[in-house]
C-alpha positions as CSV (number, residue, x, y, z in Angstrom):
1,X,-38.7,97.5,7.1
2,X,-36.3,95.6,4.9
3,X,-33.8,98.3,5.0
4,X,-33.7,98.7,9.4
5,X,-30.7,97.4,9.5
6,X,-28.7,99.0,7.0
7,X,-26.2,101.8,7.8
8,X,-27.8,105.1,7.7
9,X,-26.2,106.3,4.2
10,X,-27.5,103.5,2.8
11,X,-30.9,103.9,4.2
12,X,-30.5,107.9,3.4
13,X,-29.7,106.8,-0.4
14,X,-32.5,104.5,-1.0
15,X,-35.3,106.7,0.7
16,X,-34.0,109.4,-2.2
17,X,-34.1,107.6,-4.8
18,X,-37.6,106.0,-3.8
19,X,-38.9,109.8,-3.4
20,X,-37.2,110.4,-6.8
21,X,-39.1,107.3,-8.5
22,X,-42.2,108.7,-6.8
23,X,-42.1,112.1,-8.4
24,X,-40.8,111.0,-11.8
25,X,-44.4,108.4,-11.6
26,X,-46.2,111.7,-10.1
27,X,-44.7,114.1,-13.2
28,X,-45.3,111.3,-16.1
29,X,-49.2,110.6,-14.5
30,X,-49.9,114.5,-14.3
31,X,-48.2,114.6,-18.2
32,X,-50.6,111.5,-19.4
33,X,-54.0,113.3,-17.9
34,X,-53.0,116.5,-20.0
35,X,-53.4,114.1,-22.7
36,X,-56.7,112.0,-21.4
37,X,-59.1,114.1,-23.7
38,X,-57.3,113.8,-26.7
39,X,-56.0,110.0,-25.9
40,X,-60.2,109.4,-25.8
41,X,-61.0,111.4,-28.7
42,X,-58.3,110.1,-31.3
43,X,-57.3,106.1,-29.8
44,X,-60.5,105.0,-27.2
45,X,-63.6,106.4,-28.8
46,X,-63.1,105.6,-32.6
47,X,-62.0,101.6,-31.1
48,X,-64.9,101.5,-28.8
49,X,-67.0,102.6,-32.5
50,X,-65.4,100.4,-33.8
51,X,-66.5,97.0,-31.8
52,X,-69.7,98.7,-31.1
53,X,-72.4,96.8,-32.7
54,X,-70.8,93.5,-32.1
55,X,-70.7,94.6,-28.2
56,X,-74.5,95.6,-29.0
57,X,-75.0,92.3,-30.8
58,X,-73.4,90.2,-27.9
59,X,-75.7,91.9,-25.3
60,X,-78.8,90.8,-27.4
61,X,-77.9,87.5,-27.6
62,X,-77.4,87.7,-23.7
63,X,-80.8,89.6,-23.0
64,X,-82.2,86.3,-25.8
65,X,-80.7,83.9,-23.4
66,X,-82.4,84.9,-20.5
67,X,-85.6,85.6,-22.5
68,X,-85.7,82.0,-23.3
69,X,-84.6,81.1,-20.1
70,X,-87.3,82.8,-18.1
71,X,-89.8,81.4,-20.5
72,X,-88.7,77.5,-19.4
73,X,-88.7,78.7,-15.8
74,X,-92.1,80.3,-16.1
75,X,-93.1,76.9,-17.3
76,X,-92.0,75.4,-14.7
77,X,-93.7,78.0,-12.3
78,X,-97.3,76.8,-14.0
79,X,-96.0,73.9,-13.1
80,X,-95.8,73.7,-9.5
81,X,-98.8,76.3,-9.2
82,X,-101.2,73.8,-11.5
83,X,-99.3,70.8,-12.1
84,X,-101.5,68.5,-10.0
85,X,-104.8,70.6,-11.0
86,X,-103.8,69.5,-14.5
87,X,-103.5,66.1,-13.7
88,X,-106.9,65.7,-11.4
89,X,-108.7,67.5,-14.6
90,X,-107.2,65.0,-16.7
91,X,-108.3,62.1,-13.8
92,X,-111.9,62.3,-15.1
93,X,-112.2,60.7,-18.3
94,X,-116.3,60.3,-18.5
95,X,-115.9,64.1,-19.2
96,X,-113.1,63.6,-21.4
97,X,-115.6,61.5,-23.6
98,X,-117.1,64.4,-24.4
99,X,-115.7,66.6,-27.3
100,X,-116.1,69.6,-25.9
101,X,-115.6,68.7,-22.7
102,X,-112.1,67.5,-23.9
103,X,-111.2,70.6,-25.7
104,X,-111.4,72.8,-23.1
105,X,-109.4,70.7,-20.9
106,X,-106.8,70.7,-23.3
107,X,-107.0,74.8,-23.1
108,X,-106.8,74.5,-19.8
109,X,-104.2,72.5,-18.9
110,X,-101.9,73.5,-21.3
111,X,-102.5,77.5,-19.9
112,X,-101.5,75.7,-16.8
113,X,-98.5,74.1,-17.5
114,X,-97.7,76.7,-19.9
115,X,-96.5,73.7,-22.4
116,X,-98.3,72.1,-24.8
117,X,-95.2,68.8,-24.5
118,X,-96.7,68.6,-21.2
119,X,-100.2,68.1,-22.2
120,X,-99.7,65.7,-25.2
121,X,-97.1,63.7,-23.4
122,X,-100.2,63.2,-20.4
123,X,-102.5,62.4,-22.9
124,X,-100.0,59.5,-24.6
125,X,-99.6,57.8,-21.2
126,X,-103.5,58.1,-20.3
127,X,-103.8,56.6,-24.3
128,X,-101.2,54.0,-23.6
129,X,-102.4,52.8,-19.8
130,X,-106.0,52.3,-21.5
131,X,-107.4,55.2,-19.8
132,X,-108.4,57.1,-22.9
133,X,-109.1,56.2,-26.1
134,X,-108.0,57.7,-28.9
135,X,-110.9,59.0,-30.5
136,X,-111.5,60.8,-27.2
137,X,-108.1,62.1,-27.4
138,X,-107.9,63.7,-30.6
139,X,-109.9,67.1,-28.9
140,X,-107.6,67.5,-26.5
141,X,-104.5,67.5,-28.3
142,X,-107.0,70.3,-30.3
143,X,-107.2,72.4,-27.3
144,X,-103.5,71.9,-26.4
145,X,-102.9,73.4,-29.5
146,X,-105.0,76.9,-28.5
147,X,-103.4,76.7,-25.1
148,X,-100.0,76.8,-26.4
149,X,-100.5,80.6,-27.9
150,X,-100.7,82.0,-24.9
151,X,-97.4,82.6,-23.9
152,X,-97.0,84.4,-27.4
153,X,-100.0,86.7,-26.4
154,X,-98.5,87.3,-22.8
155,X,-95.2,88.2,-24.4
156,X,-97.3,91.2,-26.5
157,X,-98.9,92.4,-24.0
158,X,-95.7,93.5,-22.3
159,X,-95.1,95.9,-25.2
160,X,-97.9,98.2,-24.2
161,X,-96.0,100.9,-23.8
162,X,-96.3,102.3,-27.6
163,X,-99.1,102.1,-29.1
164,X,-97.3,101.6,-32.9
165,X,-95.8,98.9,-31.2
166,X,-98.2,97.3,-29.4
167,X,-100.7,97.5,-32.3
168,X,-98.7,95.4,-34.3
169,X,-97.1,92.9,-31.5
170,X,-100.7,92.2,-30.3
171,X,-101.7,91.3,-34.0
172,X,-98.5,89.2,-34.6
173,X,-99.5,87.0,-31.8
174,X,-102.9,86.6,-31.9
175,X,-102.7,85.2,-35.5
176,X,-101.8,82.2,-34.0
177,X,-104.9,82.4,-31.9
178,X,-107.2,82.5,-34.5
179,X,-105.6,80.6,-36.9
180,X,-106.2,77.6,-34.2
181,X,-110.1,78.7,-33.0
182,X,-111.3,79.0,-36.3
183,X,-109.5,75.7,-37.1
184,X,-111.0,74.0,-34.3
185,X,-114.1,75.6,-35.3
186,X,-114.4,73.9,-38.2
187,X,-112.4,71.0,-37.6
188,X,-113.7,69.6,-34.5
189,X,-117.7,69.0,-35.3
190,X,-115.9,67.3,-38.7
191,X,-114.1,65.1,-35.8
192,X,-117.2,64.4,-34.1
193,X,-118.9,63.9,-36.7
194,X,-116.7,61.5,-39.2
195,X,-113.6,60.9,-37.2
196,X,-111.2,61.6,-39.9
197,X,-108.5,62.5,-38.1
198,X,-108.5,59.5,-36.2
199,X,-109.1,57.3,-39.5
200,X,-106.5,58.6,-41.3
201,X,-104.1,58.6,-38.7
202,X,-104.9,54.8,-38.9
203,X,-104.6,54.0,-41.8
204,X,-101.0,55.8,-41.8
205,X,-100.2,53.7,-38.5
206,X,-101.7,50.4,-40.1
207,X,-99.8,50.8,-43.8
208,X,-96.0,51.5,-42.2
209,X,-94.2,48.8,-40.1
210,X,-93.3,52.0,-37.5
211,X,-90.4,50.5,-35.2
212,X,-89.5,52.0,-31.8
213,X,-86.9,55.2,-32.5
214,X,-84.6,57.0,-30.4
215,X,-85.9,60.0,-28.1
216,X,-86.3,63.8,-30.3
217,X,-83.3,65.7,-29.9
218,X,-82.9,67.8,-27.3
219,X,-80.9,70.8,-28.6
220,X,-82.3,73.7,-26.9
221,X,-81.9,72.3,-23.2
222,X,-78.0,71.8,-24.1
223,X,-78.6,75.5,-23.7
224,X,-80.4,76.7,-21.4
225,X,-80.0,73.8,-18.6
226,X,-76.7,74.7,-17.4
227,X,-78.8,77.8,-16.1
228,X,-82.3,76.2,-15.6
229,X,-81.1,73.4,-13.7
230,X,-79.4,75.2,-11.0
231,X,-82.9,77.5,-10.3
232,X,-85.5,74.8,-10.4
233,X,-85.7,70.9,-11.7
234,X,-89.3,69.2,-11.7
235,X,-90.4,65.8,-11.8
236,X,-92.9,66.0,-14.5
237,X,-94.1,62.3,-14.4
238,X,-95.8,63.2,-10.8
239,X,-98.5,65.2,-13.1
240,X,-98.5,62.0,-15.4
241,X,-99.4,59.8,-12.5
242,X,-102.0,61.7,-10.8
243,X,-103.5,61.4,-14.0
244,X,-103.5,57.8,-14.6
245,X,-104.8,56.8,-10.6
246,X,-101.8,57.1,-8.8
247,X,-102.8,57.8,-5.8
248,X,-99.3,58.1,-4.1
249,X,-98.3,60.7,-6.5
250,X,-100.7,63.2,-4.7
251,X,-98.1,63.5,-1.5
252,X,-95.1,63.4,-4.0
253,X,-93.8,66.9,-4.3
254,X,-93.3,68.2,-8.4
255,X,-89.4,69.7,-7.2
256,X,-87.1,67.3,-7.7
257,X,-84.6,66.3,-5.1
258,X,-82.3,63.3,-5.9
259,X,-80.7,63.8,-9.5
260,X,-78.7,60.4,-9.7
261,X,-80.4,57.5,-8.6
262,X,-80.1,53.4,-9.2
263,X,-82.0,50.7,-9.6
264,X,-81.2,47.8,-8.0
265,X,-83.0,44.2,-8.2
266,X,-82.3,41.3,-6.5
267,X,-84.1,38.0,-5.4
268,X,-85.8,37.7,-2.2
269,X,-87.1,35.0,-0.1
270,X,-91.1,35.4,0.4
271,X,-94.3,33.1,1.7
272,X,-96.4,32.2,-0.4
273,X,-100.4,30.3,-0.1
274,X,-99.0,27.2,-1.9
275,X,-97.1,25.7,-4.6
276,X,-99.4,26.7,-7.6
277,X,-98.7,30.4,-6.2
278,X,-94.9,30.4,-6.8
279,X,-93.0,32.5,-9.4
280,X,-92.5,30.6,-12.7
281,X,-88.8,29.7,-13.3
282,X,-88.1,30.1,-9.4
283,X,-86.9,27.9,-7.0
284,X,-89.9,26.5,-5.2
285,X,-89.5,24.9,-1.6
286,X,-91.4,24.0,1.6
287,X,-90.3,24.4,5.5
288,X,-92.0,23.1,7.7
289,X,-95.9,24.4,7.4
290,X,-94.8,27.2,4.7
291,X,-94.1,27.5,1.1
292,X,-91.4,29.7,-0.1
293,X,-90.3,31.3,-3.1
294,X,-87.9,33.7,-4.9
295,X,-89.0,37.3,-6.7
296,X,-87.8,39.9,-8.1
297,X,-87.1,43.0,-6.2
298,X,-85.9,46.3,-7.4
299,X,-85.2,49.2,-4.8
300,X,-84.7,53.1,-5.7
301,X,-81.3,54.0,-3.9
302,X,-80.7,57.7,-4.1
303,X,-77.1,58.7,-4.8
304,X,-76.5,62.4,-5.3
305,X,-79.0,65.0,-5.1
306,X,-80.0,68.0,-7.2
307,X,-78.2,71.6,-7.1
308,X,-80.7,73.5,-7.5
309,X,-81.9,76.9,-5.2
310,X,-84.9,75.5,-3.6
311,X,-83.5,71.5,-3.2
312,X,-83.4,71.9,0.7
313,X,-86.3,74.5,1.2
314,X,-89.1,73.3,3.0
315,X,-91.8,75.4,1.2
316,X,-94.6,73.8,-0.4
317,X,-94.5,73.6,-4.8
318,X,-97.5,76.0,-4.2
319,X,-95.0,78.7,-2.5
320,X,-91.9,77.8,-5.1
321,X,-94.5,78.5,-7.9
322,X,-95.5,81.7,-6.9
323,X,-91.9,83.0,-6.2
324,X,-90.7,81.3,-9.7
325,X,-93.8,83.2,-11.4
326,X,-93.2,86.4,-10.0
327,X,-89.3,86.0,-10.6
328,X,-89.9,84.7,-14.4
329,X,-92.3,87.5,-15.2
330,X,-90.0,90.3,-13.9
331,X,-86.9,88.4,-15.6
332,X,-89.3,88.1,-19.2
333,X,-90.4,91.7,-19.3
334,X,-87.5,93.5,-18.4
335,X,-85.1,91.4,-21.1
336,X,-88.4,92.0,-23.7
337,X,-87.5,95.9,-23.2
338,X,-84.3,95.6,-23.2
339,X,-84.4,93.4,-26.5
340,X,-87.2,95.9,-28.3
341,X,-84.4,98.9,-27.0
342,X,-81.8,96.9,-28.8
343,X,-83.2,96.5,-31.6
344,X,-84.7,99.4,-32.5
345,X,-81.1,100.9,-31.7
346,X,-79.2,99.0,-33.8
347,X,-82.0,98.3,-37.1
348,X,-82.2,102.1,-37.9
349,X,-81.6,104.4,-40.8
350,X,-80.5,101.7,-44.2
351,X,-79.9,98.5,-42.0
352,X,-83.8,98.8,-41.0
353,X,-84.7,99.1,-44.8
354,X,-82.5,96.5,-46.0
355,X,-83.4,93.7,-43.2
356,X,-87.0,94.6,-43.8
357,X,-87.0,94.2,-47.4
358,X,-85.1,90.4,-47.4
359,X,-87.2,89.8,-44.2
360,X,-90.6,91.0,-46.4
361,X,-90.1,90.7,-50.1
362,X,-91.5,87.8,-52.0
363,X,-89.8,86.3,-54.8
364,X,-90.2,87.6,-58.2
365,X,-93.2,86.7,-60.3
366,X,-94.4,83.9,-61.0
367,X,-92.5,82.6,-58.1
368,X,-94.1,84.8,-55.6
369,X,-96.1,82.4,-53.7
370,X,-93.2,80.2,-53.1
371,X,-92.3,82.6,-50.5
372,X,-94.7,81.8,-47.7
373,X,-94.4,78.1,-48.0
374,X,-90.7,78.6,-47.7
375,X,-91.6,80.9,-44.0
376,X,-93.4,77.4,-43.1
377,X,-90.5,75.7,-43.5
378,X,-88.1,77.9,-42.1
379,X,-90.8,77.8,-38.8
380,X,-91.2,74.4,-38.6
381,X,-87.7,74.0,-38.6
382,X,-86.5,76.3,-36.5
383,X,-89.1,75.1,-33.8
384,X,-87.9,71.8,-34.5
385,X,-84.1,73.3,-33.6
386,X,-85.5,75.1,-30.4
387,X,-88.2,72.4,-29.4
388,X,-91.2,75.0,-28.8
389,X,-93.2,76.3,-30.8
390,X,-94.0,79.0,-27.3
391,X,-90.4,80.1,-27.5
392,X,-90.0,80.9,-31.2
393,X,-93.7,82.2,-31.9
394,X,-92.4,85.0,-28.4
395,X,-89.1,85.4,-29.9
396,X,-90.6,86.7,-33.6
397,X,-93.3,89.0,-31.6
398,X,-91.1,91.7,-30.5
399,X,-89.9,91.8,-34.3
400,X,-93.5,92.2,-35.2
401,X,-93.9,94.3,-32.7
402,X,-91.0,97.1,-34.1
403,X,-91.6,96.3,-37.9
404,X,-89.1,94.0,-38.7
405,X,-91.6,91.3,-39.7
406,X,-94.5,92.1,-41.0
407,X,-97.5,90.1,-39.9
408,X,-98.3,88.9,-43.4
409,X,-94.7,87.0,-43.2
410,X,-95.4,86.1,-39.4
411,X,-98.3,84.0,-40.3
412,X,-96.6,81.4,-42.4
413,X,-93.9,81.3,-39.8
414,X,-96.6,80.8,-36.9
415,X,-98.1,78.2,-39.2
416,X,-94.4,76.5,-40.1
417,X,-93.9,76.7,-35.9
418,X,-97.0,74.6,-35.0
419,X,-96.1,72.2,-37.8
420,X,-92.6,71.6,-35.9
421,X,-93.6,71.3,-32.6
422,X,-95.9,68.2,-33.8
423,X,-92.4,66.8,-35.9
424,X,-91.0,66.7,-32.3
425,X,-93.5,64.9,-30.3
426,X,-93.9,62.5,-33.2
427,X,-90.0,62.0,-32.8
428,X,-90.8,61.6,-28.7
429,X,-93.8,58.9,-29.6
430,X,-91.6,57.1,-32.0
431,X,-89.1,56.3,-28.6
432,X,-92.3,54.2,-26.4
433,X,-91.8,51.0,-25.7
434,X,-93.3,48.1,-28.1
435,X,-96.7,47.4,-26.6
436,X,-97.1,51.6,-26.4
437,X,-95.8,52.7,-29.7
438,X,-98.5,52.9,-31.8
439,X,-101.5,54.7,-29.5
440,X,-98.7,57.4,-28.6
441,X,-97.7,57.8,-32.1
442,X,-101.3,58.0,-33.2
443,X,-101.8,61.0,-31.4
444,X,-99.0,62.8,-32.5
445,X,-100.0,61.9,-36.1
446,X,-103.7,63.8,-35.0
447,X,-101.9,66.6,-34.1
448,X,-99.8,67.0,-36.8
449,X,-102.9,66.2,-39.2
450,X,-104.6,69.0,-37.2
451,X,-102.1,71.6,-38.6
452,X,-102.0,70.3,-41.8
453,X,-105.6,70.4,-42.1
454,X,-105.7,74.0,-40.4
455,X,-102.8,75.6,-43.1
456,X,-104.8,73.8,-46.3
457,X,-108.1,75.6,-45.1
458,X,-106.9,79.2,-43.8
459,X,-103.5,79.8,-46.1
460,X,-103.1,78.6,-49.6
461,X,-105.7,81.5,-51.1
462,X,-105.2,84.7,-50.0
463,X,-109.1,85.4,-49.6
464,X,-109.0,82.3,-47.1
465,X,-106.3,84.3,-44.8
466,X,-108.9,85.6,-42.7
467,X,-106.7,85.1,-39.4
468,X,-104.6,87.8,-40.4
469,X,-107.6,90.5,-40.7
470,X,-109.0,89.4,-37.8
471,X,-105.7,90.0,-36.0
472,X,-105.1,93.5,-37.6
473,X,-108.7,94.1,-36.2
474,X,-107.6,93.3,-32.8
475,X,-104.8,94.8,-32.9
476,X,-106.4,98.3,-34.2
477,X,-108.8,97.8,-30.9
478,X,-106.3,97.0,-28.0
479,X,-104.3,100.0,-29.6
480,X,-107.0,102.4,-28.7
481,X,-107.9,100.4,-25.8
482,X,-104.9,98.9,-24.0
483,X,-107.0,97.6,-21.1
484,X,-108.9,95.1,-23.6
485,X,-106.2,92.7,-24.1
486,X,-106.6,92.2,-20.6
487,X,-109.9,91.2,-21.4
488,X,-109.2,89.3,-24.4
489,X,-106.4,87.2,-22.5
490,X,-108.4,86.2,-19.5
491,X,-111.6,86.0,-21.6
492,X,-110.2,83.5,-24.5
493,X,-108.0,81.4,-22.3
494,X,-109.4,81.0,-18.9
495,X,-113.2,82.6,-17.9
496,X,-114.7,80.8,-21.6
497,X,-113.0,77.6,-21.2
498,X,-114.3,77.2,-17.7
499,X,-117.6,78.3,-18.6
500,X,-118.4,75.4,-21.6
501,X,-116.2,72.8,-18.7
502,X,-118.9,74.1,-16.0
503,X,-122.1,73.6,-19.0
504,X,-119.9,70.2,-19.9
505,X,-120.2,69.0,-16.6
506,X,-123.7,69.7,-16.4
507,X,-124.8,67.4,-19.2
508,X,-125.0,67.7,-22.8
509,X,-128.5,68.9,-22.7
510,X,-127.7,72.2,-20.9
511,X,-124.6,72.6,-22.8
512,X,-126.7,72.2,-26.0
513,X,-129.4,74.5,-24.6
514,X,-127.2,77.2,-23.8
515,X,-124.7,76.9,-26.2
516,X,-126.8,76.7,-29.5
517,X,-128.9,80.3,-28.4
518,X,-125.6,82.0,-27.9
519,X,-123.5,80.6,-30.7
520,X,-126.8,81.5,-33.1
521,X,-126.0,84.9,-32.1
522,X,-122.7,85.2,-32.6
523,X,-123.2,84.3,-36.1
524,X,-125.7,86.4,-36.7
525,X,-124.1,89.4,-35.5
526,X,-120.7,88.4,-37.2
527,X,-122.9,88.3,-40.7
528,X,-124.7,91.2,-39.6
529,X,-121.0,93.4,-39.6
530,X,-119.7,91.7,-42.6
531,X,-123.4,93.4,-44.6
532,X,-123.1,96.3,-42.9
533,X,-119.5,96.9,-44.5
534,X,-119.8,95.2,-47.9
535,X,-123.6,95.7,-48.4
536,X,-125.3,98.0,-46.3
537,X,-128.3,98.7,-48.6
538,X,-128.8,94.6,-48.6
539,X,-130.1,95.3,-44.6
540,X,-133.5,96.6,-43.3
541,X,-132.8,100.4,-41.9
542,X,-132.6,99.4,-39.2
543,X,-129.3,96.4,-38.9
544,X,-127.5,99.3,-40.8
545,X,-125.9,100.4,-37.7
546,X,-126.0,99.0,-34.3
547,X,-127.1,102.5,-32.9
548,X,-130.3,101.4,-31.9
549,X,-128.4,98.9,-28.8
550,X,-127.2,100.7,-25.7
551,X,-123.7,102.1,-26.9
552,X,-121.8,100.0,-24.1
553,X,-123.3,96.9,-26.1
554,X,-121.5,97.9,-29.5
555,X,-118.8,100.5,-28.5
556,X,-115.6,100.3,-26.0
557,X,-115.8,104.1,-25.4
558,X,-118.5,104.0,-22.4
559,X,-116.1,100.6,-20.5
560,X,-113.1,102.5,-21.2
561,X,-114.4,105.5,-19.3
562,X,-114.8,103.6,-16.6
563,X,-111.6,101.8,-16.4
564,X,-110.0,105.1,-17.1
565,X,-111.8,106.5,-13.9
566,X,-111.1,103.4,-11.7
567,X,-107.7,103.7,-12.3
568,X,-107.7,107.6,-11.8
569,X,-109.3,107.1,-8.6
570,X,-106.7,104.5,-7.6
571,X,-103.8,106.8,-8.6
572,X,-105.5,109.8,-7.3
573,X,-105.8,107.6,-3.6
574,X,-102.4,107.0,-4.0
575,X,-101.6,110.6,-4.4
576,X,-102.9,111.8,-1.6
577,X,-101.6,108.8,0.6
578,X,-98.2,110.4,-0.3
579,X,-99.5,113.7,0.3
580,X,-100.4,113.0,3.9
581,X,-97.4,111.1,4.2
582,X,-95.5,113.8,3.9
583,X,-97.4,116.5,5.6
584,X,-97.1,114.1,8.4
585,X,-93.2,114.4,8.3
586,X,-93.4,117.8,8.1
587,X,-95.3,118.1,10.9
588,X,-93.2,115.7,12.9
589,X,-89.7,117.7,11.6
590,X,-88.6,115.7,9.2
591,X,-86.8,117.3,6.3
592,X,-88.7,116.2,3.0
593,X,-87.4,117.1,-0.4
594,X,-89.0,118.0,-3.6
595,X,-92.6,118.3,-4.6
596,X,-95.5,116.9,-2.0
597,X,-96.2,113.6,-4.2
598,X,-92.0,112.6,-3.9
599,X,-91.2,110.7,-0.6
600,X,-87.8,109.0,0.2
């Protein structure tokens, strides 16, 4: 087009050499692809060698990212599902009073929420408002602490697809499990019965002149909120005033809407009764038959509003929950695979043996037991960096999980973990107002007391470890049995809590009366196994083995049966569903490839 109006020669000798130009690019394109293979095999494949494992190493970290990412917006989907739940379980505090009442609570609310920040920091204001005493407190914050492994146990569940694997992941994280039951086993009745926690936690409030602090650092929402913020933001303090009485929080929605907003007071003109009713320091003045005088004002004006996905849906939190959940889950597991792929791609051959031994090997004698207390510090310190103990006790499982850690270094780290998430709400407490500081901080002091308490009885002597075996023996069963920690999650963290809440509510007399039957049992059937494998011969013939029960009340074999043959029938329904599917297509002319169970 540019060269229409030139002369023909000059048209003629620019079309040539363009056709030239075109040919030479042709001639030195064919000439390069002769060379592709080699230019890949000698320049392209030993670079891309080369910068492999820090390309594997930067996908990690991304496939971490999101990992943690999902886990704060699964948190948030608990959230909006049981938010309010949580708070109208935390309304009634006759049945808080009770002890075990409370402690079940504090499981349950804190599976809710999926944070055990949450819980505590509803507890503090209920403490601080005068709606709970402290005493009354201290189980709660107890069952907080069990709720808060749950996430962990979740996490190793969605490594059942090796058994290896899953064997040790399931242990890993259900050390943490029974390192808090068997604490509050033996902690709570000393609770109830001498209040130590709550008098030592006193005494440590009454001896230091504690002044208000500064907030606990936030260092792991610099993060992940650029991402967070722009799926979902809640307004957590609607749970915190359901559970104080509020009854206008009940129609307030958990998503938050306006971001930025201001405060503004101002004075304005009222009527008042009469003179003695008029605000102290105001102007006071009469007109006619009324009395006026001047208060104090302030007015919410919102400014800008939030950016995130569901900020101008009108669904209910109920709706936003589910879709978060089922979005979170799907976002967890499939950045847990990839992860576990990762990992065991890149710690193979000498790296795995070298990371395994400075990840594993104590210190040289007679320093050897230094080593664990040093994993408690290293937990606690790096839950203090990332704020939850949830997010680093799921971030060590897959490494459990694949024999990077073993579990006998993943205890002390669990233990260090639980220590640091109390450091931080003790930080948060340390940041109330005046009037509030000392009730908030005096529950965080019980909590961090707790764990102290729990590491002094089940980790200085190994003999006292026994959360470990217990784990290993877990882990050995839902190995064999993959259905069971199923079981065990629902069983430990939702049907048994609800069960001693539904005897709680009842009255201490049934709880006692059913309670003490079937905890006399357990214990003798836990005592009973620990003869039968140490001292067998110390037993009548007959407690030598439990043969003498019906085998599905001492073996898994005859349940496991059965789930195998529900889900056979379900797959097998499924099966032929296809199967007539696609006889049906046949029938009808419609092309359908491969075997009868494939369907496009």
């Amino acid at each position: 087009s540019l060269l229409a109006n030139c002369p023909f020669s000059t048209r003629s000798f620019f079309s040539s050499l363009i056709s030239f130009s075109v040919f030479c690019l042709l001639l030195h394109l064919s000439f390069f692809l002769s060379l592709f293979p080699q230019f890949i095999h000698s320049f392209l494949l030993p670079s891309f060698l080369l910068f492999l494992p820090s390309i594997l190493g930067m996908l990690l970290l991304g496939f971490l990212y999101m990992f943690v990412c999902s886990l704060d917006i699964l948190s948030s989907a608990f959230q909006l599902v049981g938010g309010k739940a949580a708070g109208d379980i935390f309304q009634d505090n006759v049945v808080l009073s009770n002890p075990i009442a409370g402690l079940v609570i504090g499981v349950l609310v804190t599976v809710l929420v999926q944070s055990s920040s949450t819980s505590s920091s509803i507890v503090v204001s209920m403490v601080s408002s005068g709606l709970l005493e402290v005493q009354s407190a201290v189980p709660v914050i107890m069952g907080a602490n069990i709720g808060t492994s749950v996430t962990n146990t979740i996490v190793a569940v969605m490594q059942a697809g090796d058994r290896n694997e899953f064997r040790r992941a399931f242990a890993g994280a259900t050390v943490h499990d029974f390192f808090n039951w068997l604490s509050v086993l033996v902690l709570l009745p000393l609770e109830a019965a001498t209040g130590v926690l709550y008098k030592l936690t006193k005494l440590v409030i009454d001896s230091f002149h504690i002044q208000t602090g500064q907030d606990a650092p936030d260092l792991l929402k610099v993060i992940t909120q650029p991402l967070t913020k722009n799926v979902i933001e809640l307004d957590s303090s609607v749970i915190s005033d359901i559970a104080v009485g509020d009854l206008s929080a009940r129609n307030k929605s958990l998503i938050k809407t306006w971001c930025k907003k201001e405060k503004i007071t101002s004075l304005v003109n009222i009527t008042v009764p009469g003179e003695a009713n008029c605000t102290i320091g105001a102007p006071c003045w009469v007109e006619g038959n009324e009395t006026w005088t001047q208060v104090n004002v302030t007015e919410t004006i919102n400014i800008a509003k939030c950016k995130h996905l569901f900020v101008n849906a009108n669904l209910p939190d109920l709706a936003v929950g589910l879709i978060l959940l089922a979005l979170s889950l799907l976002v967890l597991c499939t950045c847990l695979i990839l992860i576990v792929k990762l990992l065991n791609s890149m710690l193979k051959g000498q790296v795995a043996v070298v990371i395994k031994k400075v990840l594993n090997t104590d210190f040289p004698f007679p320093f050897s037991w230094v080593t664990g207390y040093l994993a408690i510090l290293v937990g606690a310190g790096m839950t203090f960096i990332v704020q939850s103990s949830s997010v680093f006790t799921s971030a060590i499982t897959p490494l459990v999980g694949i024999g990077v850690i073993s579990i006998e270094r993943a205890y002390p780290l669990t233990l260090g973990s639980n220590i640091g998430t109390t450091t931080t709400a003790i930080l948060a407490a340390m940041a109330s107002p005046g009037e509030k500081l000392a009730n908030s901080l005096q529950i965080s002091l019980c909590h961090f007391f707790f764990n102290i308490f729990g590491i002094i009885l089940w980790y200085p002597i190994p003999i006292t470890r026994v959360p470990i075996r217990l784990a290993k023996a877990l882990g050995d069963r839902t190995a064999k049995y993959r259905w069971f920690a199923i079981v065990y999650l629902i069983l430990c963290f939702f049907v048994l809590p609800v069960l001693v809440l539904g005897l709680s509510l009842a009255g201490w007399q049934v709880l006692v009366g059913v309670g003490v039957p079937v905890l006399t049992v357990v214990v003798f059937v836990v005592v009973v196994n620990i003869m039968q494998s140490r001292c067998s011969h110390c037993l009548c013939p007959a407690l030598r083995s439990w043969d003498f029960l019906p085998k599905p009340l001492h073996s898994l074999k005859p349940w496991d049966r059965i789930v195998t043959k529900v889900l056979g029938f379900c797959g097998a329904s499924l099966n032929c569903k296809v199967k007539h599917v696609n006889k049906y297509l046949k029938q009808a002319g419609v092309c359908v490839d491969g075997s009868s169970t494939s369907h496009n």
